[in-house]
C-alpha positions in Angstrom: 40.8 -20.4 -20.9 37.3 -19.1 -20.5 35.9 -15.5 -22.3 35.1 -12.9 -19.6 33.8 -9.6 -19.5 35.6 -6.7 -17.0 34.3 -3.8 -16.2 36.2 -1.0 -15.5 34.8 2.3 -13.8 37.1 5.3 -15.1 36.4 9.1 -15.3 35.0 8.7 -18.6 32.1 5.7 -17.4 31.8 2.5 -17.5 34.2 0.8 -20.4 34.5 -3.4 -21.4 37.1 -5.6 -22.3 37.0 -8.8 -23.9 39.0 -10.8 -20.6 40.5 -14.6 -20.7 40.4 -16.4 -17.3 43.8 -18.2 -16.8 42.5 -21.6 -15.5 46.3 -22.9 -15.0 48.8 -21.9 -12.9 51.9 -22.9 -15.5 50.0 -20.0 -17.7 51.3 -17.7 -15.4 54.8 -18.7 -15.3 54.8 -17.3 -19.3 54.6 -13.8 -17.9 56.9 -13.8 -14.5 59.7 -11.8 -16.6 59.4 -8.1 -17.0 60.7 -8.4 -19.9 57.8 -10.7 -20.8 55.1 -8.3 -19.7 56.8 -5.8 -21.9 56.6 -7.5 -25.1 52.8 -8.7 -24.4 51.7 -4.8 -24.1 54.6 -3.9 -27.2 52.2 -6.3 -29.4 49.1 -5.2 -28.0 49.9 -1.6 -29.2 49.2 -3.5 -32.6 49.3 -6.7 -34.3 53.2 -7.4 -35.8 55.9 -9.4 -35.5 59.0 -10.2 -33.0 61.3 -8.5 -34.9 59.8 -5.2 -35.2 59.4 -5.5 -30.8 62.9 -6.4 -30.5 64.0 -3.0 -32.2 61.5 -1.0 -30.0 62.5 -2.5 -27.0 66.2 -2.2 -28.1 66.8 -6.2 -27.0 68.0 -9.1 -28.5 65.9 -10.7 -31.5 66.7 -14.1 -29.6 65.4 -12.7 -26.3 62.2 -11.6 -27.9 61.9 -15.2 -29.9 61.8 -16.5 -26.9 59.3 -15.0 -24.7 57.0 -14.9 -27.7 57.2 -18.8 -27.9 56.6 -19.0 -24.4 53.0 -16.3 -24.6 52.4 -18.4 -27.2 52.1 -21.8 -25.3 50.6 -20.3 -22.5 47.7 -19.2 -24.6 48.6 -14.9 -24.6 49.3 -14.3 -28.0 48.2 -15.7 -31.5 49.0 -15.3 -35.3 46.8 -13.2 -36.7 48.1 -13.3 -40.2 51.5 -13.5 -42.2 53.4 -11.1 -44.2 56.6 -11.7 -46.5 59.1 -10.0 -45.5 63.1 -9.7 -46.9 61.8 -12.8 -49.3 60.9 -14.8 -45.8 57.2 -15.2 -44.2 57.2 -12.9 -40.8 54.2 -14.4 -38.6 52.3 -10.9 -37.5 50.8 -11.3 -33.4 48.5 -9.9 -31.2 47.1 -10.8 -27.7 44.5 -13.4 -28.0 42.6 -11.3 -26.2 42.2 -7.3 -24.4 42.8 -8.4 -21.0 43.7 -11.4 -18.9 42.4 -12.1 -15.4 42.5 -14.8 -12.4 39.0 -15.4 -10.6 39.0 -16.5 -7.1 35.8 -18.7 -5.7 32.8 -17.2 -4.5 29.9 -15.7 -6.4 31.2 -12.2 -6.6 29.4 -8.9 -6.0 25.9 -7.9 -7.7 26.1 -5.1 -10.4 23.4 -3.4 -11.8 24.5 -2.6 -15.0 27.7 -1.6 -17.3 25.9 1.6 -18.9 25.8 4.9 -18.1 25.6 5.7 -14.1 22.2 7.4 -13.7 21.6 10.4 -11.4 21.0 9.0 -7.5 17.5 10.6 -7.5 16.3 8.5 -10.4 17.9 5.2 -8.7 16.0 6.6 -5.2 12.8 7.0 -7.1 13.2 3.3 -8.5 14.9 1.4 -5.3 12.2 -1.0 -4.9 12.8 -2.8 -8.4 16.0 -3.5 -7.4 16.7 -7.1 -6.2 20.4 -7.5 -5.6 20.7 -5.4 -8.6 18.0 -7.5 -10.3 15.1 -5.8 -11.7 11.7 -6.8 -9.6 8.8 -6.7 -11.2 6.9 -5.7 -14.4 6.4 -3.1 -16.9 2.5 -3.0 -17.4 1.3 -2.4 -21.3 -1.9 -1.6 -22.9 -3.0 -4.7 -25.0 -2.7 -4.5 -28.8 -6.0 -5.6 -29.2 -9.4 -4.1 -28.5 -10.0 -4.5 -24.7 -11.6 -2.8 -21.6 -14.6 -0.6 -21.4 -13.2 1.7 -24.1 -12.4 -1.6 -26.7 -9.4 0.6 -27.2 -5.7 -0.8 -28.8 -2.7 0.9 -27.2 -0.6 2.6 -29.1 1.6 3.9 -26.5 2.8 0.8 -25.6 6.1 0.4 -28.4 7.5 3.4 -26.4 8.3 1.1 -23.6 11.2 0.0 -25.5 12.7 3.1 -25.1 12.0 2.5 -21.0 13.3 -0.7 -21.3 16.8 0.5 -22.7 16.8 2.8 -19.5 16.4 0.1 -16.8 18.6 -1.7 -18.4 21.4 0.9 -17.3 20.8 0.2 -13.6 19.5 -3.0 -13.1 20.1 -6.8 -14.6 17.4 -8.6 -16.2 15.8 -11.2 -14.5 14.9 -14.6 -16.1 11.6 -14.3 -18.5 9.6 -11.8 -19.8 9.4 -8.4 -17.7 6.6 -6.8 -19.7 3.3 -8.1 -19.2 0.0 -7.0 -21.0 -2.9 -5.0 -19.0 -5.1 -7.9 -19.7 -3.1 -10.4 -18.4 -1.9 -8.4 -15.0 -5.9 -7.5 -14.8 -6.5 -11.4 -14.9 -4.0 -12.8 -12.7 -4.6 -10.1 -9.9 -2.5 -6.4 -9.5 -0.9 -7.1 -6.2 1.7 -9.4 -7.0 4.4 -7.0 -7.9 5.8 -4.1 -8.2 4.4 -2.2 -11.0 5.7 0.6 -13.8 2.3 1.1 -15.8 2.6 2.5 -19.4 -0.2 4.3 -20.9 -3.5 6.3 -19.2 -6.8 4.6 -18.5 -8.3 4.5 -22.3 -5.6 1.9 -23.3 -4.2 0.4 -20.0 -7.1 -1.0 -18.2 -5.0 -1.4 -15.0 -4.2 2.3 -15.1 -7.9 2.7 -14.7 -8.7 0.8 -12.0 -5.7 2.9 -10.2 -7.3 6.1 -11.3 -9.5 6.8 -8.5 -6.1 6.1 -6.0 -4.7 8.7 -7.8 -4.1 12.1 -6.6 -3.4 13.6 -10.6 -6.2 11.4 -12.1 -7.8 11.0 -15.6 -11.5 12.2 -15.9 -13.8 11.2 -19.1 -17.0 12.8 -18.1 -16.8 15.4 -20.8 -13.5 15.4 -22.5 -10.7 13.3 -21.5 -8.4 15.2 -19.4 -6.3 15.3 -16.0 -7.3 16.9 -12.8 -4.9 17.4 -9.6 -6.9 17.4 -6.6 -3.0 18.8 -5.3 -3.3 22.3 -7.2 -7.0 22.1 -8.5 -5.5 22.3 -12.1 -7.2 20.5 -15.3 -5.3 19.3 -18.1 -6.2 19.0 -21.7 -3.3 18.8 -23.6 -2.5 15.8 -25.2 1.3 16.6 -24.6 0.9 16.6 -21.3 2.2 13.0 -19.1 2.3 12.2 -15.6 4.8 10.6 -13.5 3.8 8.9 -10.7 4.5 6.7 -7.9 2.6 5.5 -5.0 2.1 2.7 -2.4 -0.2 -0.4 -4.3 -3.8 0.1 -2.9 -4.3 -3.3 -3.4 -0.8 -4.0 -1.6 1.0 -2.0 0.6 4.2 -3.6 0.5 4.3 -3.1 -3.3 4.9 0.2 -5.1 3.4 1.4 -8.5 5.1 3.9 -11.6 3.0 5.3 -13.6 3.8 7.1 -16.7 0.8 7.9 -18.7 -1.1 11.0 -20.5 -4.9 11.1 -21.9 -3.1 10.6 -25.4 -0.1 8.8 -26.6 1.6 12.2 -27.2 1.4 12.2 -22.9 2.8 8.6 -22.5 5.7 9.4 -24.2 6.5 12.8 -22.6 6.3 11.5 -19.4 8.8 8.3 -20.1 11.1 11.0 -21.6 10.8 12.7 -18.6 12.1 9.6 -16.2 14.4 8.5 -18.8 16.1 11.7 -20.3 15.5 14.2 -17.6 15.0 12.1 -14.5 17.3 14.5 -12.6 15.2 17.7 -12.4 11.6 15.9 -13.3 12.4 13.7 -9.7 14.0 16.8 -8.0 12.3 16.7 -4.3 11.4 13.0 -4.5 10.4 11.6 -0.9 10.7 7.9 -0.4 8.8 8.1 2.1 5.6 9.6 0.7 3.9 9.2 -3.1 5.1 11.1 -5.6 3.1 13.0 -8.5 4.6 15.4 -11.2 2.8 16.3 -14.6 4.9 17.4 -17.6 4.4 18.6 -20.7 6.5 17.2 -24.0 7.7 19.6 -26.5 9.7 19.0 -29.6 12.3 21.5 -29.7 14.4 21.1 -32.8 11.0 20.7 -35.2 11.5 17.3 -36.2 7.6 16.4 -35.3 8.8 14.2 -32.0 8.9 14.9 -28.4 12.8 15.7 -27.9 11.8 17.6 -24.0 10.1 18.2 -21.2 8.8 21.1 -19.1 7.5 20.9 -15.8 3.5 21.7 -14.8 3.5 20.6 -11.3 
């Protein structure tokens, strides 16, 4: 029998068993008396031994002997150790495995993810990287090395992984790599796909040729800072991060996140703001038109680290 994984959606979330396919028909024959399916969930209460289920059950030892020869052959129950018992060995057994299950043909149904359901907004605000439940496209990242105008090194870029735990509650990865350096992405041309871009214009060099797109952009002239041509407001704050998303200027069809700040500090608030506190930051999202909200990270419980968000515009 083949190892499966099943999902099961309760009130609680999503949970996992360990499943066995039954690949024979005969199998099945080993559990077509109640009595039979009574004795496989007595043992998977807990490993023991036929004896000890025959006086729970209040049946016959031989009854019990019997059935548990026949799980046994079919593949349902196993020895998982052996005790002595009144001077005799006792053979203790479990299910060999949490669940059992018999798949049809076909290809089944695309599911994102078994983690944590995230709020519909934040699904909404991230719809087109979703292929079938697939993710589509790429998470951009400032290169490690000196680069672009600035020969700056990103140092935002290792709190992607933190984005990458996130998407991987809603969508299934697709074959490769999904992160892809600035450089690389600057190279190859930044129409190709849909884009979530990680880190502001000193460190992600595609983030700065999408600045002057950008309705909440970065200006350098005097002091790094960010300027909403929405409110007129000017941002110096290194806490302060922006979440964006718009239509890609240099394809329509394609759509480009943006979650950056003038510092590192900004970055990271504003991916703790999709990831942790997508629900409110997202509140008022319009599919149809871009989206811009600035945030500001604050570190609540004093530990030194960004642990929250507040909302600027």
């Amino acid at each position: 029998m083949t190892r499966r994984l099943l999902l099961e959606d309760g009130a609680d979330g999503m949970t996992a068993r360990d499943a066995l396919l039954v690949d024979q028909p005969s199998r099945m024959s080993a559990l077509s008396s109640p009595l039979a399916w009574r004795i496989l969930q007595e043992f998977a209460r807990a490993p023991t031994y036929p004896g000890a289920v025959a006086e729970r059950l209040k049946v016959h030892e031989q009854k019990v002997y019997y059935h548990v020869h026949r799980l046994e052959a079919a593949g349902f129950l196993r020895v998982v150790r052996t005790e002595t018992r009144q001077g005799a060995a006792a053979r203790i057994l479990a299910p060999t495995s949490e669940a059992f299950a018999v798949a049809l043909r076909g290809r089944g149904s695309p599911f994102a993810s078994p983690g944590i359901p995230a709020p519909e907004v934040v699904r909404s605000f991230l719809q087109e990287f979703s292929h079938d439940g697939q993710f589509a496209g790429s998470i951009v990242v400032g290169s490690p090395y000196q680069h672009g105008p600035f020969l700056t090194t990103a140092r935002d870029s290792p709190y992607a992984v933190q984005l990458g735990f996130f998407l991987g509650r809603l969508f299934r990865p697709p074959r490769g790599f999904v992160v892809k350096l600035d450089t690389e992405v600057k190279a190859a041309g930044a129409d190709k796909e849909n884009m979530i871009l990680v880190g502001g214009p000193i460190v992600n060099i595609v983030t700065l040729d999408l600045n002057p797109h950008l309705a909440v952009n970065f200006d350098w002239k005097q002091v790094w800072r960010m300027e909403s041509s929405r409110t007129r407001r000017v941002y110096t704050d290194e806490h302060v991060g922006l979440v964006a998303k718009l239509r890609n200027p240099w394809n329509p069809s394609k759509v480009v996140v943006v979650l950056s700040g003038t510092h590192y500090a900004g970055t990271t608030a504003a991916i703790l703001a999709l990831t942790e506190f997508g629900e409110d930051v997202l509140d008022g999202h319009d599919p149809e038109t871009d989206f811009y909200r600035v945030v500001a990270g604050q570190d609540k419980d004093g530990d030194g680290r960004i642990d929250a968000v507040s909302i600027l515009e």
